[in-house]
C-alpha positions in Angstrom: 0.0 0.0 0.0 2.9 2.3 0.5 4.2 1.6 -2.6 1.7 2.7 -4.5 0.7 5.4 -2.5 4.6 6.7 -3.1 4.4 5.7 -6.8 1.1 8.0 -7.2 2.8 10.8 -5.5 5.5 10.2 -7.6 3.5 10.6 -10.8 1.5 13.0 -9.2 4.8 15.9 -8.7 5.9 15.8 -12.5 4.9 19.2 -13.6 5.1 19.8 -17.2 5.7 23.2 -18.5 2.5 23.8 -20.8 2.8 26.6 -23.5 -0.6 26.9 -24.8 -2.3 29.7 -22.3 -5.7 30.9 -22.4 -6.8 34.4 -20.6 -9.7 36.4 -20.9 -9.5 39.4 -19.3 -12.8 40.7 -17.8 -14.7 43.9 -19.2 -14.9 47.0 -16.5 -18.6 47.0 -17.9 -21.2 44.9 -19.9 -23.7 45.9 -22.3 -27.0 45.3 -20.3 -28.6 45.8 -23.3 -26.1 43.9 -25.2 -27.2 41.0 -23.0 -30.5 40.8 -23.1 -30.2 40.5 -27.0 -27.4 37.8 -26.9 -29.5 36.2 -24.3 -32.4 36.4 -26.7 -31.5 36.0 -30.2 -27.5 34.6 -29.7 -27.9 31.4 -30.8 -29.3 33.3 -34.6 -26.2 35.5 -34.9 -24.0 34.0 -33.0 -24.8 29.7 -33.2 -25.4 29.8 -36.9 -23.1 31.7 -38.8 -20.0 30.4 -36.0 -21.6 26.8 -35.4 -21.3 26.1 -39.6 -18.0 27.4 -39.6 -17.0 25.7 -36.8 -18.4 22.4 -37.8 -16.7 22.3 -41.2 -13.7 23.5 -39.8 -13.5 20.9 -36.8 -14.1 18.2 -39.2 -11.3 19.1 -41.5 -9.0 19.5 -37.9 -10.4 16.2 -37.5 -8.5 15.0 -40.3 -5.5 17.1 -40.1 -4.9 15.3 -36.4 -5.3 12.2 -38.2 -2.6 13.0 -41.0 -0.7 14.8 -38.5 -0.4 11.9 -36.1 1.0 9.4 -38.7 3.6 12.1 -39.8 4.5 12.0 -35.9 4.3 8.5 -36.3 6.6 7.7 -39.0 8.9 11.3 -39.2 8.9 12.3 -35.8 7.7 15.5 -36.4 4.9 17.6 -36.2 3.7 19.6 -39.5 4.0 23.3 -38.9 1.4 24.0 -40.6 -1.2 20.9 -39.2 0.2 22.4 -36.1 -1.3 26.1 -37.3 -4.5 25.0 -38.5 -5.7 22.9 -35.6 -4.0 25.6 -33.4 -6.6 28.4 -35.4 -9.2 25.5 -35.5 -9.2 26.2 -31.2 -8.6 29.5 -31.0 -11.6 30.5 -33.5 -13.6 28.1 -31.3 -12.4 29.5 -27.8 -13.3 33.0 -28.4 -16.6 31.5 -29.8 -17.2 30.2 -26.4 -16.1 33.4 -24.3 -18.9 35.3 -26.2 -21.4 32.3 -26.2 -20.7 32.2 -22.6 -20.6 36.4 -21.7 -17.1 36.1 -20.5 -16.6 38.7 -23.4 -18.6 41.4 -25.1 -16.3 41.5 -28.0 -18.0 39.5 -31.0 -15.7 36.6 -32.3 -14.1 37.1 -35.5 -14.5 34.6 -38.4 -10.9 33.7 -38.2 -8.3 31.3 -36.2 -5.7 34.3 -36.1 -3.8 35.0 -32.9 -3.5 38.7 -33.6 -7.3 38.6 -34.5 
């Protein structure tokens, strides 16, 4: 039992230095108004026009992870540009989900840009 329990905190003290970071910095004021229309009509400007997009994007990251993981597979490298497409693929869909979710009032661009 103490073998395990030392193996666990073993595994448990490995910290890995992560270099994807996500921050959303908090408005000093939101758009009562603002809100009651994304409360009311967000999923018509907001769920349609981003939730096709998003769709046909994620599928084709889909299929860019798949290619991408048998080039890791057999070069032992990562595509930089699979890499920049899935990468754009969650960006476009995090700021999608800031607004869906009111951390944001800034409407997400159509775009998987990091200076966007």
């Amino acid at each position: 039992m103490a073998s395990i329990r030392l193996l666990l905190n073993i595994i448990l003290e490995v910290k890995m230095a992560h270099p994807a970071q996500l921050t959303i910095q908090a408005p000093e004021q939101l758009s009562r108004g603002h809100l009651i229309l994304r409360i009311l009509f967000g999923w018509l400007y907001i769920g349609i026009p981003h939730g096709v997009c998003l769709a046909l994007y994620g599928i084709a990251a889909c299929f860019a992870g798949i290619i991408a993981f048998f080039a890791v597979l057999f070069t032992g490298k990562y595509p930089p540009g699979l890499f920049k497409f899935i990468e754009g693929y969650f960006r476009w869909s995090w700021r999608v989900n800031a607004y869906w979710f009111f951390m944001t009032d800034k409407y997400p661009p159509f775009s998987g840009d990091a200076n966007a």
